[in-house]
N, C-alpha and C positions, 0 to 999 in steps of 0.2 A: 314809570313807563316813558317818561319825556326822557328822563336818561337812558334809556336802551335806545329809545327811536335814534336820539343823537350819536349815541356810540354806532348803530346803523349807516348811518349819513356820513359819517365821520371813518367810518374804515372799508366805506365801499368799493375803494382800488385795491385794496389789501386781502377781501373775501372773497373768491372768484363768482358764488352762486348770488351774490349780493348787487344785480343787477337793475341800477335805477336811470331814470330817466332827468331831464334838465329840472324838473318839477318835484324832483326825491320820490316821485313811485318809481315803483315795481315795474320793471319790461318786460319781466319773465324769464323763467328757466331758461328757458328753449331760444329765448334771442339770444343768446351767447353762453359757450358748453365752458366756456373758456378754455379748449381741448384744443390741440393743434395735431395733425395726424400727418405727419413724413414734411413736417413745415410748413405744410400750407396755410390758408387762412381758420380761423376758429370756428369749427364746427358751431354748426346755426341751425335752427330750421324756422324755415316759412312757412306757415300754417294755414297760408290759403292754396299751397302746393297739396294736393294729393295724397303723395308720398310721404311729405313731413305731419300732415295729417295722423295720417297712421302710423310715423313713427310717436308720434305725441301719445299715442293709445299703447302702445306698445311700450313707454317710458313709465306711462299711470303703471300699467300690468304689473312691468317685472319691479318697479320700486314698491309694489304692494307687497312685494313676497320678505322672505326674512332675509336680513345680512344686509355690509352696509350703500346706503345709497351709491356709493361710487358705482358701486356693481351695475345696475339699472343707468344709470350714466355714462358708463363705458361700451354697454351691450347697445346702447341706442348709438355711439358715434361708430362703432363695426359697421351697424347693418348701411348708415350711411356713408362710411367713406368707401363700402364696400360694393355699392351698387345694390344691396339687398334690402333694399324700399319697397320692393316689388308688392304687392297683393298678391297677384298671380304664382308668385314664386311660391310663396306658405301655402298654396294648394295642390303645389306638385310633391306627391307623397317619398317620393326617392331625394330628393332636394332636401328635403326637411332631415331626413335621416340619415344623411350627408352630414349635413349642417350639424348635427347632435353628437355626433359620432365624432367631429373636430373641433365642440364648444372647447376643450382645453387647452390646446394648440390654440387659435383661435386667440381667444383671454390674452394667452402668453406673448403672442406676436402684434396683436395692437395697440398693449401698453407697451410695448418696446417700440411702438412707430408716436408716440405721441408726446406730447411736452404741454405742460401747463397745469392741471389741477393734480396731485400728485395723491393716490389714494393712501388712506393709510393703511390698510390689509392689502391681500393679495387680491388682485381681480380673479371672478368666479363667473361663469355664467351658466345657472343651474338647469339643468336638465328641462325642467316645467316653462323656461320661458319660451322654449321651441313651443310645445302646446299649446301654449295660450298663445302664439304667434298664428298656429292653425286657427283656434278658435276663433283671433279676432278677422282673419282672414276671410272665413265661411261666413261671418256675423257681415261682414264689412258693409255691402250696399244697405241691410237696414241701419247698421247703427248713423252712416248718411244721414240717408232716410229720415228719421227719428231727431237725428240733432238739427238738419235743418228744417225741418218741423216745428223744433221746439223756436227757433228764430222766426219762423213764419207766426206764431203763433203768440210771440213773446212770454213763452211761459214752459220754463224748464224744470218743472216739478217730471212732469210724463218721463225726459230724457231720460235722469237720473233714477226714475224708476225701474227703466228697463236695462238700462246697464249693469244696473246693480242686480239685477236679476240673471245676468250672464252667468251660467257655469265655467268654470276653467278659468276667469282671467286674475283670478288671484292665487294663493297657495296651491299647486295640487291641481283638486277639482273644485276649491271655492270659489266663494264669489270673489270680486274684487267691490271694496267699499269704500275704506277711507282712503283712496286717493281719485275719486269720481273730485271732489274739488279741486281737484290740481288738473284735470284735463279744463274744466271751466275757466281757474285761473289764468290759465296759460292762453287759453282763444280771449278771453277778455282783455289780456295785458295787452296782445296785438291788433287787437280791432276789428279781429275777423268777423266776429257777429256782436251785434249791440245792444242787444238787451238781458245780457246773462246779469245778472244781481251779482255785486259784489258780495254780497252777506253769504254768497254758497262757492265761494273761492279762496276758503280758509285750510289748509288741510293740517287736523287736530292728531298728527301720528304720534307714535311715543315719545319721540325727541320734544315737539309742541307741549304734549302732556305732561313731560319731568316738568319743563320749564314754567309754566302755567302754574302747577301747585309749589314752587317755588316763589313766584312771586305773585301768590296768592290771589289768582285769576279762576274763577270758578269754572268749571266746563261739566256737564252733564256725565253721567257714564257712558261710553261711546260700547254700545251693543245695538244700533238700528242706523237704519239712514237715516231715520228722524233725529235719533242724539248727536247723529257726524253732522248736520245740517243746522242745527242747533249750536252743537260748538264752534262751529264756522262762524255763525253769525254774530257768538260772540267776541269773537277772535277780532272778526272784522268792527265790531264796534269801536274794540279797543286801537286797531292802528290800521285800519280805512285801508288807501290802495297801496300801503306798506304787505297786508295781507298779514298770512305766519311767520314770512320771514325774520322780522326781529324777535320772533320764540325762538325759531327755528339757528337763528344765528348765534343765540344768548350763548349755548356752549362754548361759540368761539371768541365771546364778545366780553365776558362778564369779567376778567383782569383788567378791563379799559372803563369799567362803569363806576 
């Protein structure tokens, strides 16, 4: 493990998602897309913004669904370089189906406006993320609600219960489940609220999981939010406010280990 941590450490200007701080943690996803859209500066978001709030929600969503991350990281810098942060917007029903009806177009013309993390497949952005953009739209003032709750209350067992109890914001009409730790990770990394537990800011997705029984990390079978919260926390045992990302990077890391 000390040699992943280090190959971590060690080629963190060279992996763009491998975002640490002067301390070698983790700053989070979302502090730098490393994405630049017609030149400008690298798509960010602030997560005591509103806007970037919900696009944080809306990044968990579509990276919940199948195909690869880039996808969920490119639909998130559109809707921002695009001005379509709106809330309000995903609850105008003609808007939406606008927007659906030009996801392909769309795809085509913002990787052509952008420079920096270079995906390896084609960008896609599939039909169901418009839906779950309504969904989390309609949901919005409770899921608020509910999260800063869970900070009033310092105790984000309730959040996570009810998110994951969302229809529509994963596949389809599923739930969305293993990436409820990557929305925690990512308000934790920035400081937005202060009492989330690091041990439920692991996210154990397939890529985690190749890697894990590769180098012989035990993780639960991930079928409940009890097992995703479970492997979270052993995830985080193992490499603290590193979080998954040295699972998660090992793909890209393990010629230098």
């Amino acid at each position: 493990m000390e040699k992943l941590i280090k190959a971590v450490i060690d080629n963190q200007n060279k992996i763009p998602y491998i975002n640490l701080n002067g301390l070698n943690a983790y700053k989070g996803w979302t502090a730098d897309f490393h994405i630049s859209v017609c030149g400008k500066e690298s798509i960010r978001l602030n997560l005591e913004e509103e806007e970037d709030l919900f696009l944080l929600f809306v990044l968990a969503s579509a990276w919940s669904k199948t195909g690869p991350w880039e996808n969920a990281a490119y639909f998130t810098v559109y809707l921002k370089a695009s001005n379509k942060d709106k809330v309000e917007l995903w609850l105008d029903e003609a808007f939406v189906e606008e927007e659906k009806q030009k996801r392909k177009k769309a795809a085509s013309e913002i990787i052509s406006q952008c420079t920096g993390v270079i995906p390896r497949k084609k960008i896609s952005f599939r039909q169901d993320y418009y839906t779950s953009m309504v969904v989390l739209a309609k949901e919005w003032e409770h899921i608020k609600a509910q999260l800063y709750q869970a900070e009033k209350n310092k105790e984000y067992d309730t959040f996570i219960q009810y998110i994951s109890s969302v229809s529509g914001l994963g596949a389809g009409q599923n739930k969305m489940r293993i990436k409820i730790p990557l929305i925690l990770r990512e308000l934790r990394c920035q400081n937005v609220f202060q009492h989330i537990p690091g041990k439920y800011c692991c996210v154990p997705d397939e890529r985690v999981k190749v890697t894990c029984k590769e180098l012989g990390i035990y993780l639960p079978t991930i079928n409940s939010i009890k097992s995703i919260l479970r492997a979270s926390e052993i995830i985080y045992d193992h490499f603290g406010d590193l979080y998954d990302i040295p699972l998660f990077a090992y793909e890209d890391l393990k010629e230098n280990i």
